[in-house]
C-alpha positions as CSV (number, residue, x, y, z in Angstrom):
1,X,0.0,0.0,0.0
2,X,2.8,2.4,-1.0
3,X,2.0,5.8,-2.6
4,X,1.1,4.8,-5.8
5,X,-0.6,1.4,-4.9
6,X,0.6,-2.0,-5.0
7,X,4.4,-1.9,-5.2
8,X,7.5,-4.3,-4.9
9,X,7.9,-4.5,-1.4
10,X,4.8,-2.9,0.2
11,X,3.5,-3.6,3.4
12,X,0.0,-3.8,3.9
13,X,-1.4,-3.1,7.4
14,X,-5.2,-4.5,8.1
15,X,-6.8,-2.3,10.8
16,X,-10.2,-1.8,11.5
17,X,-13.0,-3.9,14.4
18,X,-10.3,-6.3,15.1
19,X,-7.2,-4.3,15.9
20,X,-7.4,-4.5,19.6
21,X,-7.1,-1.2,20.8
22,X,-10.9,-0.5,21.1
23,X,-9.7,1.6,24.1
24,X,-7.1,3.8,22.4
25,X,-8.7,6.6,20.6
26,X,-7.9,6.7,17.0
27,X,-7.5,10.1,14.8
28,X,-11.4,11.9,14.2
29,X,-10.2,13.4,11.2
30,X,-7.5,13.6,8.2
31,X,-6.3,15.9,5.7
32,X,-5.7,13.7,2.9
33,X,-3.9,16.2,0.5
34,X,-2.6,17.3,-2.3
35,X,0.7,18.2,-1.6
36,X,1.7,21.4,-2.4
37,X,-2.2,22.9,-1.7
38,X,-1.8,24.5,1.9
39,X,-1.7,21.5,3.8
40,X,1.0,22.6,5.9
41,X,-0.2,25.4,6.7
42,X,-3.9,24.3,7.3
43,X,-2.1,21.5,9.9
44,X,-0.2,24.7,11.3
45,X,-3.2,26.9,11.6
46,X,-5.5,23.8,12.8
47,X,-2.7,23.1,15.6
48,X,-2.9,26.5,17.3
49,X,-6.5,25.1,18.5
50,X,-7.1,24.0,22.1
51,X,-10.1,21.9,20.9
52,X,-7.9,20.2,18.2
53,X,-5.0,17.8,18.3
54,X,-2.7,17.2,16.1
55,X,1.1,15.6,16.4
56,X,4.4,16.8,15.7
57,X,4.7,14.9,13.1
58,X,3.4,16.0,10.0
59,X,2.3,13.2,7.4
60,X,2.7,10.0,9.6
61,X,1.5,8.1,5.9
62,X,0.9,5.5,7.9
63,X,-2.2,4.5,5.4
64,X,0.4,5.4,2.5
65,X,2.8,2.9,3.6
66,X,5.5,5.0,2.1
67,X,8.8,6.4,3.9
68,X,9.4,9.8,2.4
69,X,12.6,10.8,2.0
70,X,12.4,13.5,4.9
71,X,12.9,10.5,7.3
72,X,15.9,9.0,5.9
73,X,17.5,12.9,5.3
74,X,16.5,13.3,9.2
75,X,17.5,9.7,10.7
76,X,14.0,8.8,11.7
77,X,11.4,6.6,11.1
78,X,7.8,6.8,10.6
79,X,5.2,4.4,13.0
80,X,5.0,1.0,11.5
81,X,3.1,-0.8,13.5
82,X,-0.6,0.5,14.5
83,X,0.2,0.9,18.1
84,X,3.1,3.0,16.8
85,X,0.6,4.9,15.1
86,X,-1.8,5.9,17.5
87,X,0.8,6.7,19.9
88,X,1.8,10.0,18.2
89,X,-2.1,10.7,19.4
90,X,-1.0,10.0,23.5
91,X,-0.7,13.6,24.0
92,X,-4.1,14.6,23.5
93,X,-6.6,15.5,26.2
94,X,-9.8,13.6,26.2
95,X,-11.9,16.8,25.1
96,X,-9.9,17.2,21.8
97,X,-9.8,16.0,18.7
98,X,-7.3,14.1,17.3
99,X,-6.3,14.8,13.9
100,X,-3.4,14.2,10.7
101,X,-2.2,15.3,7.5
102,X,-0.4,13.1,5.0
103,X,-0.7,14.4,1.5
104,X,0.0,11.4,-0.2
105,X,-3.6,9.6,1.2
106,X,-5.0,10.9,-2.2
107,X,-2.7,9.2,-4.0
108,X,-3.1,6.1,-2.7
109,X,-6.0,3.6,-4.1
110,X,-6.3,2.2,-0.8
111,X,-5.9,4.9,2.0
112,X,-9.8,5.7,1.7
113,X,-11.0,2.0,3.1
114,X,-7.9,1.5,5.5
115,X,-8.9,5.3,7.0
116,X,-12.6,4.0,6.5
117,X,-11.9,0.7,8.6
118,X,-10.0,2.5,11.5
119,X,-12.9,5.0,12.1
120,X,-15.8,4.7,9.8
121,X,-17.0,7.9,11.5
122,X,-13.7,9.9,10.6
123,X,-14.0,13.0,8.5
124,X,-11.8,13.8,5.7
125,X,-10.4,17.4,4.2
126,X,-9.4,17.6,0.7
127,X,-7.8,20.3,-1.0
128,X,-7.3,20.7,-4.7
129,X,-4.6,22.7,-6.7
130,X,-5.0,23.5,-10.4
131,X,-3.4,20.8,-11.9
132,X,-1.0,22.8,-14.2
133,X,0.4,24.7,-11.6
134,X,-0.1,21.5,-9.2
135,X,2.6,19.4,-11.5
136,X,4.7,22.7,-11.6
137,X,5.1,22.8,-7.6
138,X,5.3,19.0,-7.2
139,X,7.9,18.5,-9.7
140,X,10.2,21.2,-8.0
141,X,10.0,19.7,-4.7
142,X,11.2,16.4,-5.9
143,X,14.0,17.7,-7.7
144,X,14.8,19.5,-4.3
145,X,14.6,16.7,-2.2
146,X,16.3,14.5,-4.8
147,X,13.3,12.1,-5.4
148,X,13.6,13.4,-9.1
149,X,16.8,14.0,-11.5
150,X,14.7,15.1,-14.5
151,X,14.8,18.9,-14.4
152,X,12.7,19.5,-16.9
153,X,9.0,19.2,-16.5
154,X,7.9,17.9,-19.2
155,X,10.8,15.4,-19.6
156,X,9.6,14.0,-16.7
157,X,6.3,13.3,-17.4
158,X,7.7,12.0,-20.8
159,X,9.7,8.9,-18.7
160,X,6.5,8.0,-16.8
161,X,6.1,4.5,-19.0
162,X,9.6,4.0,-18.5
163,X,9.7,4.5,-15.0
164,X,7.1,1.9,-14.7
165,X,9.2,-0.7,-16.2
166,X,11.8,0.3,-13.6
167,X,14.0,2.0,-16.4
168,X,15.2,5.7,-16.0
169,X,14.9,6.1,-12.1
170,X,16.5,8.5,-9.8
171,X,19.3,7.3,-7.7
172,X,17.6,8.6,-5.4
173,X,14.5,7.9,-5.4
174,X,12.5,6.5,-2.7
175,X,9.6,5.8,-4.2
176,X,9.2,5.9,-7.7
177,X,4.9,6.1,-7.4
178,X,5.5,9.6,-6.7
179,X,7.1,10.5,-10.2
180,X,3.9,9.4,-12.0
181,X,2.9,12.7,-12.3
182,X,-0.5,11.7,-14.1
183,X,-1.8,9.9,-11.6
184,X,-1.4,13.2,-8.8
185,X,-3.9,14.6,-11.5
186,X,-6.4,12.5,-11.4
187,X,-8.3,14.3,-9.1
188,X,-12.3,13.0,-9.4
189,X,-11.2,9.3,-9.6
190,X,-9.3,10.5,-6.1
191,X,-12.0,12.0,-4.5
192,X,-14.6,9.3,-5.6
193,X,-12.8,6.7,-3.3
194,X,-13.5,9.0,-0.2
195,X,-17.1,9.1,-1.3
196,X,-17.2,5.1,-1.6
197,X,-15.9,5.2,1.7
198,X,-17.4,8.1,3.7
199,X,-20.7,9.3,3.6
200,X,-20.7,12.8,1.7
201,X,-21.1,15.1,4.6
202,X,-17.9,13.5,5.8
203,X,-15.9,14.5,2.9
204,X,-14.3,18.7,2.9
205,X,-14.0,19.2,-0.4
206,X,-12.1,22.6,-0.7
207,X,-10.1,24.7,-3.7
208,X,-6.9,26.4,-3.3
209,X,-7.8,29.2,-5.0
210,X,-10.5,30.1,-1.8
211,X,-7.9,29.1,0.5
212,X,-5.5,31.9,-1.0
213,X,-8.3,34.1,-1.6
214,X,-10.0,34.1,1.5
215,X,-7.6,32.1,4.5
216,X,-9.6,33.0,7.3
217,X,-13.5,32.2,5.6
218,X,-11.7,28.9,4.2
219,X,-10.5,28.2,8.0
220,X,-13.7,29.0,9.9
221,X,-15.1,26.5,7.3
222,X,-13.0,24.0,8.6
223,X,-13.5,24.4,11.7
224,X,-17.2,24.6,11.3
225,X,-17.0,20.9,9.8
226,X,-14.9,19.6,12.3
227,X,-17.6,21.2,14.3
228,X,-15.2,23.2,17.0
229,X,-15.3,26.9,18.2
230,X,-14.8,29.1,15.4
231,X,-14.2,32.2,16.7
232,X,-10.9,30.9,18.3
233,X,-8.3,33.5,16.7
234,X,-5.6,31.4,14.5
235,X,-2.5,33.0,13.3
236,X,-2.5,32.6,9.4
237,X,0.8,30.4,8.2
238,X,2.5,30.4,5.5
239,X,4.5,27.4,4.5
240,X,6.6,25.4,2.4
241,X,7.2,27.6,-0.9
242,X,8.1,26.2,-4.0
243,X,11.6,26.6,-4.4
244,X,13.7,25.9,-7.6
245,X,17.4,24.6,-7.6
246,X,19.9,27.5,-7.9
247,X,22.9,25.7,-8.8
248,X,22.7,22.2,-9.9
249,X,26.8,21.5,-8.7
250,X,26.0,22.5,-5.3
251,X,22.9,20.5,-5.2
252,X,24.6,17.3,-6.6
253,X,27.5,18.2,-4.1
254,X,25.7,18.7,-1.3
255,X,23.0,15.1,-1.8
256,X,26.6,13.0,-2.3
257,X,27.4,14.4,1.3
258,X,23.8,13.4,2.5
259,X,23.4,10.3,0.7
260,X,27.0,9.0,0.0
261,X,27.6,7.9,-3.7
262,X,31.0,6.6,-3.8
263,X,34.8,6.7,-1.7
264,X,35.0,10.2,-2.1
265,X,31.8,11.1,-0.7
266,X,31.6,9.0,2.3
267,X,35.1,10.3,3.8
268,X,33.8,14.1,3.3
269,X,30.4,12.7,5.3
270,X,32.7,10.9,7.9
271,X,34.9,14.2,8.5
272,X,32.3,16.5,8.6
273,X,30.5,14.2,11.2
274,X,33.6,13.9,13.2
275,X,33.4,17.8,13.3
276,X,29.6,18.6,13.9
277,X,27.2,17.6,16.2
278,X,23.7,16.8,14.2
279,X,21.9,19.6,15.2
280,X,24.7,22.2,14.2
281,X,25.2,20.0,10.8
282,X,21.5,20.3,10.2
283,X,21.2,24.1,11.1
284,X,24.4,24.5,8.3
285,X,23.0,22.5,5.6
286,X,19.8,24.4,6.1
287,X,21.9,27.4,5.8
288,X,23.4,26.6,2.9
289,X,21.0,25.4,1.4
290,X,19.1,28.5,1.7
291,X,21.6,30.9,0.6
292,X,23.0,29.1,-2.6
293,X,21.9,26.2,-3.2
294,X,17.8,27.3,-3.7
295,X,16.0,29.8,-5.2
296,X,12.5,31.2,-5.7
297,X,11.0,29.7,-9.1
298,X,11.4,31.1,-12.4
299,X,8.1,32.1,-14.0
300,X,6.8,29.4,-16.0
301,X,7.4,28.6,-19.3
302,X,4.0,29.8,-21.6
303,X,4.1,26.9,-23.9
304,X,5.0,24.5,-21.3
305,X,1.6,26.2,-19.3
306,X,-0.5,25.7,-22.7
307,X,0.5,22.2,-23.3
308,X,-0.2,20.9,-19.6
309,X,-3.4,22.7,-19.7
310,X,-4.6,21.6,-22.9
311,X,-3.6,17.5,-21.5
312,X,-5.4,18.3,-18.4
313,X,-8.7,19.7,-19.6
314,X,-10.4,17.1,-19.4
315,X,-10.0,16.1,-15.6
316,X,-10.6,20.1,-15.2
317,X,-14.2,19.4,-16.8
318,X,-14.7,15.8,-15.0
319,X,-13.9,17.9,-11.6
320,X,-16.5,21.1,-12.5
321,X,-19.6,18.4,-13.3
322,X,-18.7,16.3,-10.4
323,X,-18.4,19.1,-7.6
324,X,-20.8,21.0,-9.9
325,X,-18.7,24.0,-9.8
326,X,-17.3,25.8,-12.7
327,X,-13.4,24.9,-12.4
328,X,-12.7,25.3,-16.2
329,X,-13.9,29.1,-15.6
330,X,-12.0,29.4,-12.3
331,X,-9.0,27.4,-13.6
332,X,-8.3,29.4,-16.9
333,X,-9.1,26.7,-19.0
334,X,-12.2,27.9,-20.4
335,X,-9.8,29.4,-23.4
336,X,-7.7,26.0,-24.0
């Protein structure tokens, strides 16, 4: 039950009336994703709530089954087992609720039933991205956390039937469902798994567009749905920008430290660990990082923009009749 589905190597984990734990309280609501949609910041806001908890850890994916590559970068690991799970919840006082976001729920075919089986009364919060601009985000953040090696946008979505047959991956790659960059846009067959799991007042269906338009209406929706007190102030967050890579040397440089590739590599990561503790190496690379390795993304390429759009289209109208909204309208793609 990896990211993508069914993978080489996945672990599935049955939960549900016969997990045993009928007196551990288990999560009353998810944010499911997409990545790159203001679920980090949602889970930031949501977190300042005394009615609401949520864990330090961000995207447990336990119903993923997939280890992003944050974990490895930091030396952790996420909960495997379900007791694992439902202790990142311990904290919690009885009158709150519990609560998690892992982005990569949508992805999955089978997050929806194993969230359904856990706590058939759990609700769930969606946020959706136009997909052009979506694919433009995503693609940068896995070329900056190394998941992808394909630079160029549409060069990568060109390798998706190779990367199925296992041909053209990243070196570093963790998990190859997440460069299928067609399947993070199939957004109504997505959402229709929640509805064949949930009843449709459990489902939050929201658009990025109102979140960015209007944070604090957006919010107080939330809350509303999670049926808490709204009028609890909540500072606004912004998090996780796209960021593209500045230098390409210093990036390869600086992942062959991280994730040693060779001789060379691993004496540089043995000295510098015989130098730093982890926190100060951490804060450095962070600085570094920051300063000239990264930068904010270029505009993107017209063309590029015209041909995703005119691809996507079609899930644009599936999306608009099935939330009967107008999304082509909203979305620009009224003129493709």
């Amino acid at each position: 039950m990896r990211g993508d589905g069914a993978a080489p190597g996945a672990v599935h984990r049955p939960v549900g009336a016969g997990h045993g734990l009928s007196r551990t309280r288990v999560p009353d609501f998810f944010i499911v994703g997409q990545p790159k949609s203001g679920t980090t910041a949602l889970y930031e806001m949501l977190r300042q709530h005394p009615q609401i908890f949520m864990p330090d850890t961000k995207e447990p994916n336990f119903f993923s089954t997939v280890l992003p590559m944050r974990y490895r970068r930091q030396g952790g690991t996420p909960p495997l087992t379900l007791e694992e799970y439902l202790a990142l919840f311990e904290d919690a006082t009885p009158t709150q609720q519990l609560g998690e976001a892992s982005v990569l729920y949508l992805l999955s075919p089978t997050a929806a039933s194993s969230i359904a089986a856990l706590n058939p009364a759990a609700r769930i919060i969606a946020i959706f991205r136009e997909p052009a601009s979506f694919l433009l985000s995503w693609h940068l953040e896995l070329v900056r956390s190394a998941e992808e090696s394909e630079r160029d946008l549409r060069k990568a979505i060109a390798l998706e039937t190779a990367r199925l047959r296992g041909r053209h991956l990243p070196r570093g790659a963790h998990d190859p469902g997440q460069l299928r960059y067609s399947e993070h846009v199939r957004y109504t067959e997505q959402l229709r798994r929640y509805h064949a799991a949930f009843p449709r007042e459990q489902v939050l269906t929201l658009i990025y567009d109102d979140y960015r338009s209007d944070n604090e209406a957006t919010v107080r929706r939330v809350l509303d749905f999670l049926e808490v007190d709204r009028s609890v102030p909540l500072a606004s967050t912004e998090a996780n920008p796209a960021l593209a890579v500045r230098s390409p040397l210093l990036f390869d440089a600086m992942q062959g430290v991280s994730v040693p590739r060779g001789p060379f590599s691993r004496a540089v990561k043995a000295a510098v660990h015989a130098v730093l503790s982890q926190p100060m190496r951490r804060r450095v690379v962070e600085s570094l990082k920051s300063r000239l390795v990264y930068s904010p993304p270029p505009p993107p390429n017209d063309d590029l923009m015209v041909e995703l759009r005119a691809w996507l289209k079609p899930e644009v109208e599936r999306l608009s009749e099935y939330l009967d909204r107008d999304l082509v309208r909203l979305w620009g793609y009224d003129g493709v």
